[in-house]
C-alpha positions as MATLAB code, in Angstrom:
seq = 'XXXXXXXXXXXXXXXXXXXXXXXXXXXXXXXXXXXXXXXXXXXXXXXXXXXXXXXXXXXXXXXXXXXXXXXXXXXXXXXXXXXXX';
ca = [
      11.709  -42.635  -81.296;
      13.857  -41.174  -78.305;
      16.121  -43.023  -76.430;
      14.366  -42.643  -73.528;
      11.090  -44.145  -75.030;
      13.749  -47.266  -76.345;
      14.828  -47.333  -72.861;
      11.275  -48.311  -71.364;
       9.832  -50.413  -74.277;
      12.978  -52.613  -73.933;
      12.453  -52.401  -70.010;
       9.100  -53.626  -70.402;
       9.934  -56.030  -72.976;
      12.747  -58.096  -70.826;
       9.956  -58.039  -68.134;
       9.607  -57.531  -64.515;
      12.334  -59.146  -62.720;
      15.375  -58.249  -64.875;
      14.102  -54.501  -65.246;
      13.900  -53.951  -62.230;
      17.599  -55.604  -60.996;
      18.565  -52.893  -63.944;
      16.512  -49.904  -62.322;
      17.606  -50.553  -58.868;
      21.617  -49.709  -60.467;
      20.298  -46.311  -61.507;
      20.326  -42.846  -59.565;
      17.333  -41.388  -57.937;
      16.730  -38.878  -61.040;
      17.404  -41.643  -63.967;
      15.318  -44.048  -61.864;
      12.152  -41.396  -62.184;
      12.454  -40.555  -65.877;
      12.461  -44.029  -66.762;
      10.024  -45.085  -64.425;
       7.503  -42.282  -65.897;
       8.617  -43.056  -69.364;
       7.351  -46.418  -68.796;
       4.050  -45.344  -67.104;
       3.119  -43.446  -70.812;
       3.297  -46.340  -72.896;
       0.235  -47.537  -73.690;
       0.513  -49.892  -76.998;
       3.755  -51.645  -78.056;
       3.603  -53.043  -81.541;
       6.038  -55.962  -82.481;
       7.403  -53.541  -84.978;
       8.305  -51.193  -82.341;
       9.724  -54.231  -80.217;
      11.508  -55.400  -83.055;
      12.738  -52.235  -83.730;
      14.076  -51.588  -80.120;
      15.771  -54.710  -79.897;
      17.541  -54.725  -82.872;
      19.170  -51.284  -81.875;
      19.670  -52.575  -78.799;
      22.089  -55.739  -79.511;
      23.694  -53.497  -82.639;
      24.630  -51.732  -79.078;
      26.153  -55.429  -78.158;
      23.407  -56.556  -76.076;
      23.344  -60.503  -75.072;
      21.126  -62.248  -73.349;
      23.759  -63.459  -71.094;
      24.942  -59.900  -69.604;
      24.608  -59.242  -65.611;
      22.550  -55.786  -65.074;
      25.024  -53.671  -64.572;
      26.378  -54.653  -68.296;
      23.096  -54.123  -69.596;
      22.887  -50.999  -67.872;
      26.095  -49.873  -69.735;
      24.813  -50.939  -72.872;
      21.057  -48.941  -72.236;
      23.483  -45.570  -71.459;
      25.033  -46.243  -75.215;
      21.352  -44.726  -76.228;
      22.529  -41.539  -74.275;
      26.246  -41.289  -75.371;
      27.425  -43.445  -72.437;
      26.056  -40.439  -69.846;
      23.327  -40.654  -67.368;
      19.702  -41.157  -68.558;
      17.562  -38.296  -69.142;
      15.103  -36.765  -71.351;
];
């Protein structure tokens, strides 16, 4: 699975309000892959939710963080750079 697909599933899994305080701290260009990563999921199985999350607190992930933290953590998928594809 890419990062980038990680990157929307968990999006989409922490739901609506808190993705989008996250995508509003993102540039114009990160902001559109994400947003049309998130637009070709179709199907999320728990395994792939499960799967996500899992690499996502190994990444240090709490529920606790402000968005910009968990904004730093989501670039750990992408070396600590910018997101891309």
């Amino acid at each position: 699975m890419t990062p980038i697909k990680k990157m929307a599933i968990f999006l989409v899994a922490i739901g609506e309000e808190k993705a989008q305080r996250i995508i509003a701290l993102m540039d114009n260009s990160e902001i559109k892959t994400v947003i049309s990563e998130i637009r070709k999921l179709t199907v999320i199985s728990q395994e792939m939710q499960d799967i996500v999350w899992t690499e996502i607190q190994e990444l240090g992930y709490e529920e606790r963080m402000t968005p910009p933290e968990v904004l730093t953590i989501m670039r750990f998928l992408f070396n600590g750079s910018k997101i891309s594809r």
